[in-house]
N, C-alpha and C positions, 0 to 999 in steps of 0.2 A: 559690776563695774567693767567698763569694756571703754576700749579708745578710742575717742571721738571722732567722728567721721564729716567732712562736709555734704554732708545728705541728709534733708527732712529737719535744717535748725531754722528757729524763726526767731528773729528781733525785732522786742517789741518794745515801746516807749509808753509810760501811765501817760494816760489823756484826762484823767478826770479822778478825782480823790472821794474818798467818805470822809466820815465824822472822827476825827483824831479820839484816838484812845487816850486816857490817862494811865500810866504805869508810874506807880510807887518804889517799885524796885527793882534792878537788875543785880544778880549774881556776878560777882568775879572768877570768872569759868570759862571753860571751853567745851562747848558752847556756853555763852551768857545766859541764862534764865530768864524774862523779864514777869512781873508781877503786876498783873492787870484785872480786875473783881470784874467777873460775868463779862469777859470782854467782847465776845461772839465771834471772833477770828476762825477761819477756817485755814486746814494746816495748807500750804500755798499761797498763802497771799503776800504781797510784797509790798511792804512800806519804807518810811521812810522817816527819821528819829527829830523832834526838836529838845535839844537838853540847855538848858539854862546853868547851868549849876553843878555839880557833881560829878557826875562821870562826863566830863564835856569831850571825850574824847568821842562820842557818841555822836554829838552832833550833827544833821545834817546824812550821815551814814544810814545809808537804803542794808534792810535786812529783810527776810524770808520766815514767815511761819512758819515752826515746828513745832512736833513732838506738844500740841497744843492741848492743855486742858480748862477746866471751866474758867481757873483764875491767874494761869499761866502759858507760855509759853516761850521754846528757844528761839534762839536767834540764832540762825543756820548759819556755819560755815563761821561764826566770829567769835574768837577768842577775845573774852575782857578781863583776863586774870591779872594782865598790868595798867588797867583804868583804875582813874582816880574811884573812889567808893561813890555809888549810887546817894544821891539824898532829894529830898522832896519830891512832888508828883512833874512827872514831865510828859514826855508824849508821843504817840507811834502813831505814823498819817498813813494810811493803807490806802492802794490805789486801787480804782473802782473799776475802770476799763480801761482798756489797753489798744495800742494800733498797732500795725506791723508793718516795717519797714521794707515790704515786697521788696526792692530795690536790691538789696544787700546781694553782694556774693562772696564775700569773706570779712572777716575780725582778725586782728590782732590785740593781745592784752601784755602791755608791758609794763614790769613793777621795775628794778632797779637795786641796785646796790645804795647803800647809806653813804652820807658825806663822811668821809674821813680828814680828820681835824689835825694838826701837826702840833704836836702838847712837846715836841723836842725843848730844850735848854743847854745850855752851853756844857753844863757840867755832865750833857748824859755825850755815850759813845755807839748806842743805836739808836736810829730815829724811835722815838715816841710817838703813837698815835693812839686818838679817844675817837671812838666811832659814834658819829654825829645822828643824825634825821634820816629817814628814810624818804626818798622824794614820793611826789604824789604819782599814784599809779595812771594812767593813760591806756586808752581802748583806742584804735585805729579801725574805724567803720569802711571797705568797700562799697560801689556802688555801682551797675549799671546805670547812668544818667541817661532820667528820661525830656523829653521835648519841652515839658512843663513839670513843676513840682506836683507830687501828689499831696497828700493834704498832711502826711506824716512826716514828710520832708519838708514842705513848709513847717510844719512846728519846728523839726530841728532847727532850719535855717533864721528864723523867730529867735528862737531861745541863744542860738549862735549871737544875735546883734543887741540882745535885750540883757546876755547874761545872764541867763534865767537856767536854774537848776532842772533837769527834765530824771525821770525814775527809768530806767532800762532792764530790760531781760530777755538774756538770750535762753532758749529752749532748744534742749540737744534733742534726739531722736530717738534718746531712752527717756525724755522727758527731765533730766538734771538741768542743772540751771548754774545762770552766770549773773548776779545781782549787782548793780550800780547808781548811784545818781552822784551825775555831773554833770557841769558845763561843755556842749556841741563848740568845736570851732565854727566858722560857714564854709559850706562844703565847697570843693573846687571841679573842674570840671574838664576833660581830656578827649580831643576826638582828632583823628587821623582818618584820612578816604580809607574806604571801603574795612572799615571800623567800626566794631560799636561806641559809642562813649561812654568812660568812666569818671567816676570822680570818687573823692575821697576824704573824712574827716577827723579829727581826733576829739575824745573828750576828757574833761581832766578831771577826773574821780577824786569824790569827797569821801574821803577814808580808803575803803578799800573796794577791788571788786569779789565778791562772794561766789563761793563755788557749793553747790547742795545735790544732795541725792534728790529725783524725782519723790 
């Protein structure tokens, strides 16, 4: 483990999905366990959860294969020891290939303090407070803008007008990883003489963003 450096990271966005797994069960753990019969996942892959029922805190939340075996595997970097319990068959959608968003020259990832709720009453003599929601976390994408979109930037800018969930991974340069799927704003664009132009987008992460060992 060693501190990340902006040298040699690549961000990428799933272009294209395989066949959703069915998983039976997840563990209340840290990491969560998920329970999938001969699922054929390889450890690295990076998908992305639909949960109907049960543990629905899961929903929609892009996670990372680990510690994979024939009829299991973790979910990197997420604790679900305070989800609701796991019940029926639900389903893990792995992405198949990936683009890279050449363009980038920095990230920001911001999570947030929870809402704090004011529970005071007349009868108390110090304020009272119940700590609320934690907000949804947010990624800040940099960009060298270029003359035209490349074809990875148009899907963002797509999925920015379409509202369309897109899967993200950034790759550090010991190969650890930053895992997400959320909605792209549409990117903006800044240019002054004798400048290069930049521009800039945010996305607003469904669940959390995941942090993993290579």
């Amino acid at each position: 483990m060693t501190t990340a450096i902006g040298r040699g990271v690549r961000l990428e966005i799933g272009l294209t999905t395989s066949t959703a797994k069915t998983v039976t069960a997840v563990t209340l753990a840290s990491p969560g366990v998920a329970t999938s019969s001969t699922h054929g996942l390889a450890n690295g892959v990076v998908g992305h959860w639909t949960v109907a029922a049960g543990m629905v805190q899961l929903d929609g939340q892009a996670t990372r294969v680990y510690n994979q075996s024939t009829n299991a595997f973790d979910l990197q970097g997420l604790n679900t020891a305070g989800y609701s319990t796991f019940s029926g068959s639900q389903s893990f959608t792995p992405v198949a290939t990936w683009g890279t968003l050449s363009e980038t020259i920095g990230y920001s990832i911001g999570g947030g303090s929870p809402d704090v709720l004011d529970d005071t009453k007349i009868s108390d003599v110090i304020k009272q407070e119940i700590i609320g929601t934690l907000p949804a976390d947010t990624v800040q994408i940099d960009v060298l803008s270029q003359t035209y979109n490349s074809s990875v930037m148009q899907l963002i800018e797509d999925a920015s007008i379409q509202q369309t969930n897109l899967v993200w991974r950034i790759t550090q340069q010991d190969g650890s990883v930053r895992v997400w799927r959320g909605i792209p704003s549409r990117p903006g664009e800044s240019l002054q003489r004798q400048q290069l132009a930049t521009g800039s987008f945010q996305c607003t992460v469904k669940g959390f963003v995941l942090r993993g060992a290579a």
